[in-house]
C-alpha positions as a printed Julia matrix, in Angstrom:
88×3 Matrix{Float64}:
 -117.22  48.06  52.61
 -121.11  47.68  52.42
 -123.66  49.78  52.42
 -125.17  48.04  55.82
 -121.52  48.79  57.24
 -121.53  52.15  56.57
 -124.59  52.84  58.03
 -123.6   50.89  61.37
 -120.4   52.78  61.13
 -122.48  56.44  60.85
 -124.87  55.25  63.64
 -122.07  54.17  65.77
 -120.2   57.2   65.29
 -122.92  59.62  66.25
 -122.1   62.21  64.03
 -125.47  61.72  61.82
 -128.14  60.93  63.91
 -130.77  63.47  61.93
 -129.66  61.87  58.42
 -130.0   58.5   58.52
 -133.0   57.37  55.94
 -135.47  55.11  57.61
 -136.13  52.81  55.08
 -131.81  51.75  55.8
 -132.05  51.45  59.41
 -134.96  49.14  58.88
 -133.05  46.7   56.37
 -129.92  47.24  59.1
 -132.4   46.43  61.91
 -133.92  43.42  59.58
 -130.37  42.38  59.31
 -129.22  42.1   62.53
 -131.86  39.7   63.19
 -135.26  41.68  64.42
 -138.6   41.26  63.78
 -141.29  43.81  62.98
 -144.37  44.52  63.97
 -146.59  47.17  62.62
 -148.89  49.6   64.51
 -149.96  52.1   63.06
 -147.42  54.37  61.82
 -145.29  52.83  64.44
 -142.88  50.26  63.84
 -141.52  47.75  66.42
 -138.62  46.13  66.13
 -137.76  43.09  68.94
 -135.41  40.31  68.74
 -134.67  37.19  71.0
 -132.05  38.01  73.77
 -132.48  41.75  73.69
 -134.75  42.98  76.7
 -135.43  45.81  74.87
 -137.84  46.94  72.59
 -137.4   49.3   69.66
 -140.22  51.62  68.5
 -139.57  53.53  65.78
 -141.57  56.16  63.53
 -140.27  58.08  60.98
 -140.71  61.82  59.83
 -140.16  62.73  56.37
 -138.67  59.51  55.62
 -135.88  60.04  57.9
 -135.6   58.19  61.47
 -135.5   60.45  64.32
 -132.29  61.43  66.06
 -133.62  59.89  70.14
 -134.35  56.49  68.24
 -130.75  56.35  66.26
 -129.51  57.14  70.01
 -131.57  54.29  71.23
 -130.43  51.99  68.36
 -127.07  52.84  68.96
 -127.5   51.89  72.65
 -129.19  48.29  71.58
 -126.26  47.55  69.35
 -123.4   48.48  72.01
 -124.94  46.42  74.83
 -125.47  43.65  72.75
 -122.67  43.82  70.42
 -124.67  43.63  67.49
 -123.29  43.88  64.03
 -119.86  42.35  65.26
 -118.19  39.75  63.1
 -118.81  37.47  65.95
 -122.06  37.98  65.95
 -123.78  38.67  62.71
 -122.1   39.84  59.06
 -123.74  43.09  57.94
C-alpha cells in the first residue's frame, strides 16, 4: 500500500482529521487531479467537474480538521481516488 493510499484511507476514515501534514494532502490533492492557486497564505485547490472549491490554509504545518472534513466530502461525492477513477 502507498503512502497516497494511506493517507486517503486516514482521511476517509475520520479518525485523524487534526494529524494529517499539509504538505501530504497537497501532493494527495495534486494527485487526484487539482490545480492550485496561491493567495496569500491561502491555497486553492479546483478541478474540472467538481463544483466545488477547496481553500485550504495550514497551521503549524498541519491542515485543519473543517478542511480534511471538507476534503473528505469532495472525494465521497465525486468518488475520487477510486480505481475507476484515478490510481493514488
Amino acid at each position: 500500500m502507498s503512502q497516497q493510499d494511506k493517507l486517503l484511507d486516514k482521511i476517509l476514515s475520520g479518525t485523524s482529521d487534526t494529524d494529517i501534514p499539509f504538505a501530504q494532502l497537497w501532493q494527495l490533492l495534486y494527485t487526484l487531479g487539482f490545480e492550485e492557486r496561491i493567495r496569500g497564505d491561502h491555497r486553492i485547490f479546483v478541478k474540472a467537474d467538481v463544483e466545488e472549491i477547496l481553500n485550504l490554509q495550514h497551521k503549524k504545518g498541519k491542515a485543519k480538521s473543517y478542511q480534511i472534513k471538507q476534503v473528505r466530502a469532495v472525494i465521497l461525492k465525486y468518488k475520487l481516488g477510486s480505481k475507476n477513477n484515478v490510481s493514488v
